[in-house]
BASETOR-552845 format. One line per 3 residues: number of its first residue (from 1); for each residue x, y, z of N, C-alpha, C. Coordinates in steps of 0.05 Angstrom, whole numbers. Example, Ala and Ser with C-alpha at 12.3 -4.5 7.8 and 13.67 -1.06 7.14 Angstrom:
2
1	264/-114/156/246/-90/156/264/-66/156 | 257/-45/142/273/-21/143/258/1/157
This chain:
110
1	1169/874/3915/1190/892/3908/1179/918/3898 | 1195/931/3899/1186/963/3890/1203/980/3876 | 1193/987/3854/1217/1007/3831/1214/1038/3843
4	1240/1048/3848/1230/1080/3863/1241/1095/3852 | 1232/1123/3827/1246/1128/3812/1255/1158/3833 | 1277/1154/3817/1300/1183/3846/1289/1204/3834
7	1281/1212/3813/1280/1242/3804/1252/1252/3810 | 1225/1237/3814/1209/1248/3817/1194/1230/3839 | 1214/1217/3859/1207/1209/3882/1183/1192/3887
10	1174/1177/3863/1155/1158/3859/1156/1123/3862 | 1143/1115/3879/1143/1084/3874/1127/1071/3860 | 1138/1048/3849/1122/1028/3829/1129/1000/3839
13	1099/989/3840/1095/957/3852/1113/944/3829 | 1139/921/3833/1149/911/3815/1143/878/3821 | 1129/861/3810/1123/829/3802/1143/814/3793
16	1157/791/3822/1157/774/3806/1147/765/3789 | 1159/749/3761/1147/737/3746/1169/725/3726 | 1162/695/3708/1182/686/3698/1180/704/3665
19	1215/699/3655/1219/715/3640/1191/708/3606 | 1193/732/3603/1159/737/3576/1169/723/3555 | 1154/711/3533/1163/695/3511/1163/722/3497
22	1193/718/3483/1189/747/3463/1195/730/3433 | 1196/704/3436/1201/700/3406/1177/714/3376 | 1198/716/3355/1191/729/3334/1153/721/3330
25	1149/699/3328/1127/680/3321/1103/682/3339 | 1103/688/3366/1093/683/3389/1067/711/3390 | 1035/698/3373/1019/704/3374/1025/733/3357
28	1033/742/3345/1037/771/3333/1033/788/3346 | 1059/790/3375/1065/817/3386/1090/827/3382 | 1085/851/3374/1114/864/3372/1128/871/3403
31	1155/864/3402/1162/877/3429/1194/892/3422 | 1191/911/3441/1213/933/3439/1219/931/3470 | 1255/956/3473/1255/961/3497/1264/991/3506
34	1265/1000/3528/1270/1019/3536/1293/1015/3545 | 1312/1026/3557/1343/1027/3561/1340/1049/3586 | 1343/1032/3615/1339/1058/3645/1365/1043/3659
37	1363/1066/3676/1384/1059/3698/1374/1044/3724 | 1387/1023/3726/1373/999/3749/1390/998/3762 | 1386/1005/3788/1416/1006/3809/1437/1014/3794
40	1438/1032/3793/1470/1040/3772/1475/1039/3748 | 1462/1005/3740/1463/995/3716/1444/999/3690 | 1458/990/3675/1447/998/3645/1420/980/3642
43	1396/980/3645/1381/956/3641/1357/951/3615 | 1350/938/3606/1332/932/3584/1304/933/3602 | 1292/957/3596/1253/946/3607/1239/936/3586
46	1228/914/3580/1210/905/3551/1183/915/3557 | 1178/915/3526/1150/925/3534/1133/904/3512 | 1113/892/3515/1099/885/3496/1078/911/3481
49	1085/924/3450/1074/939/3441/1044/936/3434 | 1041/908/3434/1005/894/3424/990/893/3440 | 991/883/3458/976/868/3480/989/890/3512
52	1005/891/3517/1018/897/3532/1008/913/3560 | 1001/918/3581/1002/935/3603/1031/937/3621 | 1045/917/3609/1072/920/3625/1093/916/3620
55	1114/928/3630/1138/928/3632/1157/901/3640 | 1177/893/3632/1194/870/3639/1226/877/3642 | 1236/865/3662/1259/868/3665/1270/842/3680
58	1304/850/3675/1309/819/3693/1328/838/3706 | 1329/824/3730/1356/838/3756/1359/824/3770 | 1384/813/3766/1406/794/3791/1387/757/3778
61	1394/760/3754/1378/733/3743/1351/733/3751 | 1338/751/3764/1297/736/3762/1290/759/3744 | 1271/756/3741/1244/779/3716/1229/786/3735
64	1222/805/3732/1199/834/3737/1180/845/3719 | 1155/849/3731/1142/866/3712/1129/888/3726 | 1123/918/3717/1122/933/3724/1096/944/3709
67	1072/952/3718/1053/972/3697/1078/1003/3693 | 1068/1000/3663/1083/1020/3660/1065/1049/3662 | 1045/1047/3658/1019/1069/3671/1002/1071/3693
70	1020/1081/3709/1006/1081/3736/995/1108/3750 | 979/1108/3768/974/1135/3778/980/1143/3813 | 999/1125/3822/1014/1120/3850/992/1126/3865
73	980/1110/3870/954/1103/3884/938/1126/3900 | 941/1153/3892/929/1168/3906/917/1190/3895 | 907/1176/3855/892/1194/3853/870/1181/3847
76	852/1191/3835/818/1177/3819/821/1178/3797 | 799/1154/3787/801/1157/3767/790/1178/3745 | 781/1201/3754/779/1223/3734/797/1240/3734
79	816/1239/3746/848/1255/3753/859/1241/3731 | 857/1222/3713/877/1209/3698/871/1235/3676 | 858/1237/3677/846/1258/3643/860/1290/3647
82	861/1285/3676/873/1312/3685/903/1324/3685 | 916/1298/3673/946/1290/3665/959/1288/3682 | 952/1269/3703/965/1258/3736/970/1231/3722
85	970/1215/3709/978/1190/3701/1009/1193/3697 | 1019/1169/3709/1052/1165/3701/1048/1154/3690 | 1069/1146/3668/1081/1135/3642/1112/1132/3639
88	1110/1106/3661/1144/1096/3665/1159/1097/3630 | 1145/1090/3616/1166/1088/3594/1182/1120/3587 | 1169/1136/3596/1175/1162/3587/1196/1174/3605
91	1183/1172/3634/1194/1181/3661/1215/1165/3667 | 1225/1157/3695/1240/1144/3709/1271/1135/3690 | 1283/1157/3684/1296/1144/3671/1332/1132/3696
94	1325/1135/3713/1343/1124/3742/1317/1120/3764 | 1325/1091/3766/1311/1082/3783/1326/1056/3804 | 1314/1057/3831/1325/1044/3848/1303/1015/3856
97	1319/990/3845/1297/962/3860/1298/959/3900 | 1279/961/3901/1274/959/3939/1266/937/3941 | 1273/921/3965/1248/906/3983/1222/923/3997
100	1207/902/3998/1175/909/4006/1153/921/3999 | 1133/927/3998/1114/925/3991/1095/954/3992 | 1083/965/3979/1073/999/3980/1062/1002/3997
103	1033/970/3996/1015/979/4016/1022/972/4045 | 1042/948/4049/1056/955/4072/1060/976/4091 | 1069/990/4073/1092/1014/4084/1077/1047/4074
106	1048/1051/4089/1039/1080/4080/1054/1099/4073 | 1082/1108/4095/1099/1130/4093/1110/1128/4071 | 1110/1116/4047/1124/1112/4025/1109/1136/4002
109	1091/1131/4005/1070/1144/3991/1075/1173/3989 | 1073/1185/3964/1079/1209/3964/1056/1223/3966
């Protein structure tokens, strides 16, 4: 699956995965959420603030997870310092869920 945010024409690899333990107790991570638009809808992305590299969401009953810092696979890694890194929590605030896969589909690629 793939998160494709409409405003700055970007895709993000989205993971199945079953929903995250967020209980209070569970190893001392704090978790918070972000509040985006998911197909239309109002949706919760979690984030684990401790431990965390990713993003969680549920849509149409399954869970997702998303890196929320990505660099859409076409820069290096000394471009990150160069402030080419995305930072879904900040960005994407309307975004569309797709079928298939990035590296599938080259023309996707911005």
């Amino acid at each position: 699956m793939m998160l494709f945010d409409i405003k700055h024409k970007l895709y993000y690899e989205a993971i199945n995965t079953s929903r995250p333990l967020m209980s209070l107790s569970h190893q001392g991570r704090t978790w918070g959420y972000v509040p985006k638009l998911l197909n239309g809808k109002k949706t919760k992305f979690w984030v684990d603030y401790t431990h965390g590299r990713y993003m969680y969401f549920e849509h149409d009953q399954k869970w997702y997870r998303v890196r929320y810092l990505q660099s859409n696979y076409k820069k290096q890694n000394h471009d990150i310092f160069n402030g080419v890194l995305i930072d879904l929590l900040t960005e994407g605030e309307e975004l569309k869920l797709l079928k298939g896969k990035i590296e599938k589909d080259k023309r996707l690629l911005i």
